[in-house]
N, C-alpha and C positions, 0 to 999 in steps of 0.2 A: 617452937612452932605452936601457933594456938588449935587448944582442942575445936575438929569442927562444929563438937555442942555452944561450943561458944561464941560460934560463929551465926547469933541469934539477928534479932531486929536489933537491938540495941547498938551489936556493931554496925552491921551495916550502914544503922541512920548515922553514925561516925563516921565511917569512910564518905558517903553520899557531902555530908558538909564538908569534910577536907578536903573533897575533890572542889567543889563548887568555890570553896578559901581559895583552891592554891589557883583556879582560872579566873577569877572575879576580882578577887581581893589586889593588893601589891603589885603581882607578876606580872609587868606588864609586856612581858616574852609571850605569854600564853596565849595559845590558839582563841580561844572568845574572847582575850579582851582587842587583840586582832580580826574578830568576826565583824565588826561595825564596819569593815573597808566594803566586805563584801555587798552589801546592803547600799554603798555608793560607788561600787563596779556594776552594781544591776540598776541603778539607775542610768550610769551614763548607756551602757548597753541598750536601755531601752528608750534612750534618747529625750530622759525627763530627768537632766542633771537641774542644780540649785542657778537660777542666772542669775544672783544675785552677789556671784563670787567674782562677774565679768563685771559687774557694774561698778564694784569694788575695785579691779584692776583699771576702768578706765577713768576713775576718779569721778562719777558721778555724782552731784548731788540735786535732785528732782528736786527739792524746794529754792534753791537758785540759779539752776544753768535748765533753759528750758528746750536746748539745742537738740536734744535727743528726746523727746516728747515723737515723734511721727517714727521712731525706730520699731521692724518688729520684733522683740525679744524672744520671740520661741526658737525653740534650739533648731538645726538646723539637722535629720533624719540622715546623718551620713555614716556614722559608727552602724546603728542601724540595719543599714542596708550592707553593709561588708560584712556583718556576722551575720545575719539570714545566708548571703552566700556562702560562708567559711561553715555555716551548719547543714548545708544543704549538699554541700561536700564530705562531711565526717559522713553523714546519713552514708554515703556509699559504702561505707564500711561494713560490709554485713559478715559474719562469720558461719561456718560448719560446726556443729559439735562430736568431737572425733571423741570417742572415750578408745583406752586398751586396756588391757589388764595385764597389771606388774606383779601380782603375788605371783610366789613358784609354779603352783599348780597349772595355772593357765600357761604361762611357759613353758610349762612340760609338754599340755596337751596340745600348745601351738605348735614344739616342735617334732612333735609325734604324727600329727596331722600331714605336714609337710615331708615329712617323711615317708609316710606311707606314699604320698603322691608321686615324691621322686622314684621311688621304687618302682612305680607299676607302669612311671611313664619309659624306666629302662627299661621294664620289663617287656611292655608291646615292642621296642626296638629291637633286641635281640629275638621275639618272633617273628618277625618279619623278613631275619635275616635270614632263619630256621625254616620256618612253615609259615607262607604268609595268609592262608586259611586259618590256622590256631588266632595269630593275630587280628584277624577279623572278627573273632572272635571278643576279644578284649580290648574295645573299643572304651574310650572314659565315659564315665555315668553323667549326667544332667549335673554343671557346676565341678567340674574336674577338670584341673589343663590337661590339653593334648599333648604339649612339651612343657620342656624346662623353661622354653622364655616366657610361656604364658604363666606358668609356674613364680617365677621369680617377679611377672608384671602381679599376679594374685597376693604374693607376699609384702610387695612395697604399697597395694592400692585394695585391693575388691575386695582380698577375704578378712571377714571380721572374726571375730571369735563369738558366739551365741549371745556369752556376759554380757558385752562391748555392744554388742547392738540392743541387748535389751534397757540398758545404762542409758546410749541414747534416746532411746525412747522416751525412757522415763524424765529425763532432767527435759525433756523439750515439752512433756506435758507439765509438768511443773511451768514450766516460764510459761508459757498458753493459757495454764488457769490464772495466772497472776498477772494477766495482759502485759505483757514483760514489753514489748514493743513500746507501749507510749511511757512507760518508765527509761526504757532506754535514752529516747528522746531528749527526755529531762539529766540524763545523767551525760548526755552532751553538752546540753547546753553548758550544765555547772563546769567541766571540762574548758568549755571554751572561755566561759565568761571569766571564773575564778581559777581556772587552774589545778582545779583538784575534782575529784570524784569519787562517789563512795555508792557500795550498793551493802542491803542490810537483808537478810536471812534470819528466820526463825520457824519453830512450830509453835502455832498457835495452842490457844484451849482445848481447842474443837480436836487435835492430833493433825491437823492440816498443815504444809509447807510454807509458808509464805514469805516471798522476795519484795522488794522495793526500793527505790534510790532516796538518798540521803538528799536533805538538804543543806550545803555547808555552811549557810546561816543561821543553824541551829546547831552544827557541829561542837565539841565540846572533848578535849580530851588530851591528857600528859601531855610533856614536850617529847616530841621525836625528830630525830634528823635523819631518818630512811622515808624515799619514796613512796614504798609502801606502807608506813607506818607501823610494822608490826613489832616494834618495840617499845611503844605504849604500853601502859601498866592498864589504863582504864580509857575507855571510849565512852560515849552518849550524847543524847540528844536533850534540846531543848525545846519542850512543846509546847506551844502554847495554845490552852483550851478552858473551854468554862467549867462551869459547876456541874453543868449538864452531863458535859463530855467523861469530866471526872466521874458522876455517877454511875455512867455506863459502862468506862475502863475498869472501875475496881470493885464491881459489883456491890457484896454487903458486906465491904471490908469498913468501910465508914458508914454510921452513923446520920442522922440528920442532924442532930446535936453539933456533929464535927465537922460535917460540909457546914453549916452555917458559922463555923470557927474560921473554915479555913476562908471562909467568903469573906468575914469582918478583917483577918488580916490582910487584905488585898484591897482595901476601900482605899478611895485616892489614888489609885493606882491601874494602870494600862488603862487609862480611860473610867475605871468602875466610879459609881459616887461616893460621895465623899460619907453620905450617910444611907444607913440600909433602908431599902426601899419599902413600902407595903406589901404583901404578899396577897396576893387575887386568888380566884376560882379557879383561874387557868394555869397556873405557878406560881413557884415561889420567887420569890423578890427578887435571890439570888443566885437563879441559875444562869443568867446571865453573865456573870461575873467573870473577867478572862483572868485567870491565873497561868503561871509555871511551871511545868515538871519537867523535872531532870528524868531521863529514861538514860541509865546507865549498865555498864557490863565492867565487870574489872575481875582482873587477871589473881590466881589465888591458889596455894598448894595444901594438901591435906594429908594428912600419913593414913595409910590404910593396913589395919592389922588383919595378917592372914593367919588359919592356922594351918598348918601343915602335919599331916601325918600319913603311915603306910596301912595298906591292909595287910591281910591274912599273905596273900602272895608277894608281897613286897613291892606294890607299885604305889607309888606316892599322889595323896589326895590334899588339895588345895582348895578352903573355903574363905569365904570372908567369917572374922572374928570383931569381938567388942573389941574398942581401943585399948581398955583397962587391961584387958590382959595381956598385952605384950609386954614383952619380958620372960615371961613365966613360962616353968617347967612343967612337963607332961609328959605319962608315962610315954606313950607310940605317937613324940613327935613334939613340933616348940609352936612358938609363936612367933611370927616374924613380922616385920612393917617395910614399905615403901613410899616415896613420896608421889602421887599422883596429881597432878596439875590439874587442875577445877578454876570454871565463872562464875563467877557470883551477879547475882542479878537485880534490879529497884527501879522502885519510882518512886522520886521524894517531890514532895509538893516544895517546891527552892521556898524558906524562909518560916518554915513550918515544922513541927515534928512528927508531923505525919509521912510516913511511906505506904505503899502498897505493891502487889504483884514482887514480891520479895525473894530470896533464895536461890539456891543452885538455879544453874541455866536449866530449862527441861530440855533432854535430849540431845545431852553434847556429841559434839562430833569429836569421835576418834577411832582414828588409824587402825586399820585391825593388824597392821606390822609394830604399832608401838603404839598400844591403848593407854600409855602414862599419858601424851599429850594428850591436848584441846587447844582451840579457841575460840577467838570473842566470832559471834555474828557480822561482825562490821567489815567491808570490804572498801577498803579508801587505797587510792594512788596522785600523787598529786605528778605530774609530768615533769615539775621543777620544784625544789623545794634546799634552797640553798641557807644551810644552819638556823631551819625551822622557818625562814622566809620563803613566800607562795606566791609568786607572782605570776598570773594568766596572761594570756594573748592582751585581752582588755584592757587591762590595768596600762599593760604598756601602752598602748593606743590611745588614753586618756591624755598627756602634753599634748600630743598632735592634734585630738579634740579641740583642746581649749585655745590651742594658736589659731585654728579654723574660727572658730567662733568669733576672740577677737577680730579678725581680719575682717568678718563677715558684719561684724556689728559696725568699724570703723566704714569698711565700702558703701555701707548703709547710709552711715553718716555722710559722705565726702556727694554721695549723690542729692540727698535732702539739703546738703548748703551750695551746691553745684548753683552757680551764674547763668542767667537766661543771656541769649543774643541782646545787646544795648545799641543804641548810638551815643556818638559824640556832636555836639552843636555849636556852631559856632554862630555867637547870637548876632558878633559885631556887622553879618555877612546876610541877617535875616531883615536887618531892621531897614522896613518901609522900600522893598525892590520894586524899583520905577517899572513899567511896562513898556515905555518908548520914553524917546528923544525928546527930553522937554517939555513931556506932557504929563498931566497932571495925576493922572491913574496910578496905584501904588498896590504891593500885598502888604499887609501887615504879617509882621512872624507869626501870628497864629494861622493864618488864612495859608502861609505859605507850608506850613509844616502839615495840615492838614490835608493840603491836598498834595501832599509826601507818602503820607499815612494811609490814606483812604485810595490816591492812584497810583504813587510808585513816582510821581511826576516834579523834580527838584528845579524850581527857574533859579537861575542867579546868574551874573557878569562877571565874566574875566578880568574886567578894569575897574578899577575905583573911581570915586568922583571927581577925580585930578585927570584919570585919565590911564595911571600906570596900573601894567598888566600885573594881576594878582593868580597865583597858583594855589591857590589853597581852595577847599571843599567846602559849603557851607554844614553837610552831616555826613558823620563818616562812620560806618559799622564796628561795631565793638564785638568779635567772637566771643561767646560763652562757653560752654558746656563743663566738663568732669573734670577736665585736668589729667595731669600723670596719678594721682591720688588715689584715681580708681583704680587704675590698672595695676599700679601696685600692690592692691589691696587682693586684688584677682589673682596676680601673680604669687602673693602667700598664699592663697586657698589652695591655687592650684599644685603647686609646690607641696602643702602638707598634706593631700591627698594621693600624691603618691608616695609619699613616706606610710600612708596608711597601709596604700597596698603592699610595698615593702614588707612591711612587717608581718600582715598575714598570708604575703607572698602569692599576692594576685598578679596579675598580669592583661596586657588586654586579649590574649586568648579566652583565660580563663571568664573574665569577665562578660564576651560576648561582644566584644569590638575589634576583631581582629584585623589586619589589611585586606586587602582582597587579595594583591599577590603574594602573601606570606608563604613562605614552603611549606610542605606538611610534616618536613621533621622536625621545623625550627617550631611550628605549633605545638610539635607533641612535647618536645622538650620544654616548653611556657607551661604546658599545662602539665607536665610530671613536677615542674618546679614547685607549681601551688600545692601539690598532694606532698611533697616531701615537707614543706613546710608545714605542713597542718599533721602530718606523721605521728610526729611525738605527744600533740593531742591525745588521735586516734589510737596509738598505743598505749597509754595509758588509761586509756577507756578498756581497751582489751583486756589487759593485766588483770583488771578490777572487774572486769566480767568474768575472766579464766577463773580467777579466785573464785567466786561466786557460786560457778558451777559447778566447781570441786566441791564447797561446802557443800550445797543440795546434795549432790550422792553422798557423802558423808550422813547427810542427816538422812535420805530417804534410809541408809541402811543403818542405824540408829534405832530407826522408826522401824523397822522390817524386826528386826532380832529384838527390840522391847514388846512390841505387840501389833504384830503384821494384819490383824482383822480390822483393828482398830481405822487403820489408814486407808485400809480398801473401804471401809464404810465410811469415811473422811470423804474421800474426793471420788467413790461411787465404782460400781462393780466394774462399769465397760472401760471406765479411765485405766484404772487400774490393773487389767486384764495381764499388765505386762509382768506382773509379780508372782502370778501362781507360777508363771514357766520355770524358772530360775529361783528356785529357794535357797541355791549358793550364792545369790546376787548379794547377799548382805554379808557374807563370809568373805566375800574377794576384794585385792584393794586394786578400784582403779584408779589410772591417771587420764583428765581429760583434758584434750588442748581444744581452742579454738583454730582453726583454718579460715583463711581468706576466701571467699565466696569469689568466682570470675565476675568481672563488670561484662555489661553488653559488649564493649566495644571487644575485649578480649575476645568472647565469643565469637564475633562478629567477622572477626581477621581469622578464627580456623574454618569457620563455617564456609568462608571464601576459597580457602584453600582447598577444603575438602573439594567444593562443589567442581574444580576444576579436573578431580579426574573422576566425575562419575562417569561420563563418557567413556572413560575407559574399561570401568569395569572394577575400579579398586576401591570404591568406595559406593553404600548404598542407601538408600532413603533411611534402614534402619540406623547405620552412624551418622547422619543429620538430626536426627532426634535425639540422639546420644546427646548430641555435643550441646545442642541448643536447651534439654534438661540437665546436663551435668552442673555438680555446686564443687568439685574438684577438676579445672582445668590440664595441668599437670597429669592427672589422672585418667582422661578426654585423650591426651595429644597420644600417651602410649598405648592407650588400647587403639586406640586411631593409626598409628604406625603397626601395631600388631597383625590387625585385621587385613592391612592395606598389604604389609610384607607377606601374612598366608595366600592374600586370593592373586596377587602377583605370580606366586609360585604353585598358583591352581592352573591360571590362566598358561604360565610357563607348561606347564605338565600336559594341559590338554591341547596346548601347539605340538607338542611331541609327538602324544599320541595321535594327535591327525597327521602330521607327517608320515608317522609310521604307516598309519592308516593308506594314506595317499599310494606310499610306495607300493606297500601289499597290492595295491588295487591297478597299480600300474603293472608292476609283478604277474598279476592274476591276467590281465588284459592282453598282457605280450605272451604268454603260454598259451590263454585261445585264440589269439590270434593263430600264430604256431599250428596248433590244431585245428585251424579251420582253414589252412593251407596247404597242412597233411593231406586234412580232409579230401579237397578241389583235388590234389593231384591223383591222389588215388580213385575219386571219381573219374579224373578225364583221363585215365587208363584203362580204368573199366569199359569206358565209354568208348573208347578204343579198338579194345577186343574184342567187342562185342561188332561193334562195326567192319573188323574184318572179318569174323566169323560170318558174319550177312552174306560179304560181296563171297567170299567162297564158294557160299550153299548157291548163292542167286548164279555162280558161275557153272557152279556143279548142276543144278536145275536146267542151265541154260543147253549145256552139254547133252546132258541127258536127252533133253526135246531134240535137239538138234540130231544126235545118235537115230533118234525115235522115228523122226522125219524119214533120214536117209533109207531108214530100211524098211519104212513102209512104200516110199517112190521105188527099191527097187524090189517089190517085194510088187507091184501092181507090174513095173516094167514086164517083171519075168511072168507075172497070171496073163495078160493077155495083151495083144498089139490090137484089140477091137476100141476102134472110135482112138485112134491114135490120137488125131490131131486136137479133138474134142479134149479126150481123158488128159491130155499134155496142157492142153489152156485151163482146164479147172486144177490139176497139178500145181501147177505154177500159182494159180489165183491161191489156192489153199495153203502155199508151203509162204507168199507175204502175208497172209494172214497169220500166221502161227509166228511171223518174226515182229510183226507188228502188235503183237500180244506178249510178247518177251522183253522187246525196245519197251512197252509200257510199264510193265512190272520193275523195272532193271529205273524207269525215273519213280514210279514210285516208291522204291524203296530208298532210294536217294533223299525223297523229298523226307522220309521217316529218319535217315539215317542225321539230316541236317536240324529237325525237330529235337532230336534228342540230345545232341550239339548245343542246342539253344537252353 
């Protein structure tokens, strides 16, 4: 194994040329010397393939057949137009960035958490059963289930662990500063056009993150037969830039002496001149100049000597050691080695012995479960890649292209030699028609055809000059037009335009021509067929982004444990804000998947759903807003079923209690009833008594007077017989009076006794 001191410029600018030998030279298996396809996959894609290949197929030659002179030879925008659409489709693919955390620790504390929760949610049940006052008591805090199912819905959805959310944070500002969006775009396209996709990670000079997608036109790297490519030894690009650009990438690594070397080896070439130019006031001759750089990364193992020794108490201390001494013996303790997996890094000017920006990767990513690995920056997926052959959607689509073409270039043709309407004349039948019977007046054929031509108006005889009857026409129309030639030529277009859609699995749903009466399942199922088809695409877009954003946390926490000021003063205090929280965030190892983001129409179908039983009560304005900002659907429908099953069983609980309610009330209303009939009877008892008590006294009163009368009449009988007849008529007159004052009293009390009745 070579020493890493000697792992200088000198090797590197060695590997740098054997890489550029083994893809350039001989090999003609190798990824660039197969890049030249791609360069005429983007052309036909962009509808500005060579027409001089069709001209060749129809056996043209302009300087003797002048038949195809009035053809238009621009290509005809139909590839074109299926991949704007096939892109406008992937675009729906948006994703979540879910991180978790898989070291121990965080597994501890996730199931510690959860635990405590399950405890306290027995806990309130069993006081409730107890003392449902205590329990009232012990209500959950702000972001606590109430039970196990919201418990068990927080563990598959809502609760994150602090890391994980601060994880997210950061890789989403990451992609945001590095406008990741119209990179994406680009890393579609290459997806669709070519079949592969690659996105590139690094820290800059400055300590900054920086993401970007690959061009696979410049791609450049081993032979691999995985997918992902991760068994390449060496990756890089191919960039092509001036002298200019060169001065500004390698600062004052060169020379003026050597940029104007490296500009004379490049004269005649990519365009530059053939002799060095004058040099002005405003620059030099040769900044201009487009050269080559290899921007490469390769794979590479180093031995690392530690020493190892104990202290005073016997716990054992582990440092890094010079290489030279391993081996060697030491009183308290040895020296030991490992092999650690390292990238090596360059930029070679192709064809020159100049490199620059040199050396270890800065900032490798690794693992904090297994710090031996690393890898390369390069994130490539190709969706198909059978025994290092890469064939894209496009590619295949290209025969179909060029049979459309011909077709299109012959129906061209068959129209420009297309026959006008003629007649046929028959001249023996024009010559000198008499006008009558023996007389002298005649047309001549021109006179008669003329006035064919100008009115429509044909004279001639049915007999000849003998006399016998003739059947024939003196002009007779000749049909022109296309022929079958055309239609045939229509019927190829048409035909290999839908083998177009075939292929990228269009349909006329998808397309935007669907029937009018088409069903809405047989629709949906047209338009799942186009997404299934374009799938493997899309997924291999993902793959190649997951990677991605694995690397970024790898390197923010890289970047955090080498010198965490650094980065906050990189991309600025408030960006960065997420990093003083969590000073474990660079000790922990997370995993971060992508998730599928809901399409509208998803939304669209719960939102419907929901809306059907606000009415009822089971659903409210706030789970409309839920569902219409949710980016986890799946996530959406069970707290949407959660909600809906509690206030179901609210709604349940408070019919009870009105029940209950009711009955008490009906309960309560029949006992005062009861008692307000109690009541009545024992009034109209009273009312009773009291009325006989009356007629007694009024009877006893009545008595009384009557008593009273008699013994004053015979109490006068026996005083004196003076004025007999007189004393006897006022007698009399006095004793109706006294009963006519009694008869009154006896209805008055009557009419009180009926009053109080009332």
């Amino acid at each position: 194994m070579i020493d890493p001191q000697r792992k200088n410029e000198d090797w590197i600018l060695q590997y740098c040329k054997a890489a550029w030998y083994h893809n350039s030279g001989a090999n003609i298996g190798s990824y660039w010397n197969n890049a030249y396809r791609y360069q005429y996959i983007s052309d036909y894609a962009q509808g500005k393939q060579s027409i001089n290949q069709y001209k060749e197929q129809l056996g043209i030659d302009s300087r003797s057949d002048e038949s195809w002179v009035n053809i238009n030879w621009e290509v005809l925008p139909i590839l074109p137009k299926f991949l704007d659409m096939a892109l406008a489709r992937l675009k729906r693919f948006e994703y979540n960035i879910v991180a978790t955390p898989v070291d121990p620790q965080s597994k501890i504390e996730l199931n510690e958490f959860f635990k405590t929760q399950k405890a306290k949610i027995e806990l309130r049940k069993e006081a409730e059963n107890i003392n449902p006052e205590l329990a009232a008591t012990l209500k959950p805090q702000e972001g606590e289930p109430e039970d196990l199912e919201e418990l068990n819905i927080m563990r598959a959805f809502t609760y994150k662990h602090q890391l994980a959310s601060e994880a997210e944070i950061a890789v989403e500002t990451i992609l945001e500063q590095n406008h990741f969006e119209d990179e994406r775009l680009s890393a579609l396209e290459s997806a669709l056009f070519f079949g592969i996709v690659g996105y590139k990670e690094e820290v800059g000079e400055d300590g900054k993150i920086y993401c970007r997608t690959i061009d696979p036109r410049q791609l450049l790297m081993s032979p691999s037969v995985r997918k992902d490519f991760k068994d390449t030894e060496y990756v890089g690009e191919v960039l092509h830039l001036t002298i200019a650009d060169l001065r500004r990438l390698s600062g004052n690594q060169f020379s003026e002496a050597q940029l104007e070397d490296i500009a004379q080896s490049y004269m005649d070439q990519f365009g530059n001149p053939s002799r060095m130019p004058r040099t002005n006031i405003y620059s030099r001759a040769y900044d201009d100049f487009k050269i080559r750089v290899m921007d490469i990364e390769f794979d590479s193992t180093n031995m690392m000597t530690y020493e190892r020794s104990f202290d005073k108490r016997g716990n054992q201390l582990i440092a890094r050691a010079n290489m030279n001494k391993a081996g060697k013996n030491k009183k308290n303790g040895d020296f030991v080695q490992a092999p650690v997996g390292v990238v090596y890094r360059a930029k070679w000017i192709i064809g020159t012995d100049y490199i620059f920006d040199y050396g270890l990767l800065r900032d490798m990513k690794r693992s904090n479960s297994d710090l031996r690995k690393t890898s390369k920056s390069y994130h490539i997926r190709a969706y198909s890649n059978q025994g290092g052959r890469i064939v894209g959607k496009t590619e295949q689509c290209i025969p179909v292209v060029d049979s459309i073409m011909m077709a299109w270039y012959r129906l061209q043709q068959a129209v420009a030699e297309a026959r006008p309407n003629g007649f046929s004349i028959d001249l023996d039948a024009l010559e000198d028609i008499p006008l009558g019977r023996g007389g002298s007046d005649s047309l001549s054929p021109y006179e008669t055809l003329e006035l064919f031509l100008q009115k429509g108006v044909m004279p001639y005889r049915t007999r000849d000059l003998d006399g016998n009857r003739t059947h024939y026409m003196p002009v007779n129309a000749i049909q022109g037009g296309l022929g079958n030639a055309a239609a045939e030529y229509y019927a190829v277009i048409q035909q290999n335009m839908q083998i177009l859609r075939d292929i990228l699995g269009f349909s006329e749903v998808s397309e935007g021509n669907a029937p009018e009466r088409m069903l809405t399942t047989v629709a949906k199922l047209s338009d799942q067929a186009t997404e299934d088809s374009l799938s493997p695409i899309a997924n291999a877009e993902k793959l190649a982004f997951e990677s991605m954003v694995n690397a970024l946390m790898q390197r923010l926490q890289s970047v955090m444990r080498n010198n965490p000021k650094n980065y906050i003063n990189a991309i600025g205090q408030g960006s960065a804000k997420f990093i003083s929280l969590s000073p474990e965030l660079s000790m922990r190892d997370l995993a971060i998947k992508l998730e599928n983001k809901p399409d509208a129409q998803e939304k669209e179908i719960l939102l419907q759903y929901a809306t059907k039983y606000m009415d009822a009560g089971l659903v409210s304005m706030e789970d409309l807003v839920m569902i219409r900002n949710t980016q986890n659907l799946k996530q959406a429908e069970m707290l949407l079923s959660y909600r809906m099953k509690k206030r179901r069983e609210e709604i349940e609980q408070q019919a009870q209690q009105q029940s209950m309610m009711n009955g008490q009330i009906q309960q309560q209303s029949a006992m005062m009833a009861e008692q307000a009939k109690q009541q009545t009877l024992q009034l109209e008892y009273q009312l009773k008594m009291e009325l006989l008590k009356l007629e007694k006294e009024y009877d006893m009163q009545i008595a009384a007077m009557s008593n009273q009368n008699k013994m004053q009449v015979e109490a006068i009988k026996a005083g004196s017989n003076i004025e007999s007849t007189t004393t006897k008529a006022e007698s009399d007159e006095y004793r109706a009076e006294l009963l006519a004052n009694a008869a009154r009293q006896r209805e008055e009390s009557k009419v009180a006794d009926d009053m109080k009745r009332k």
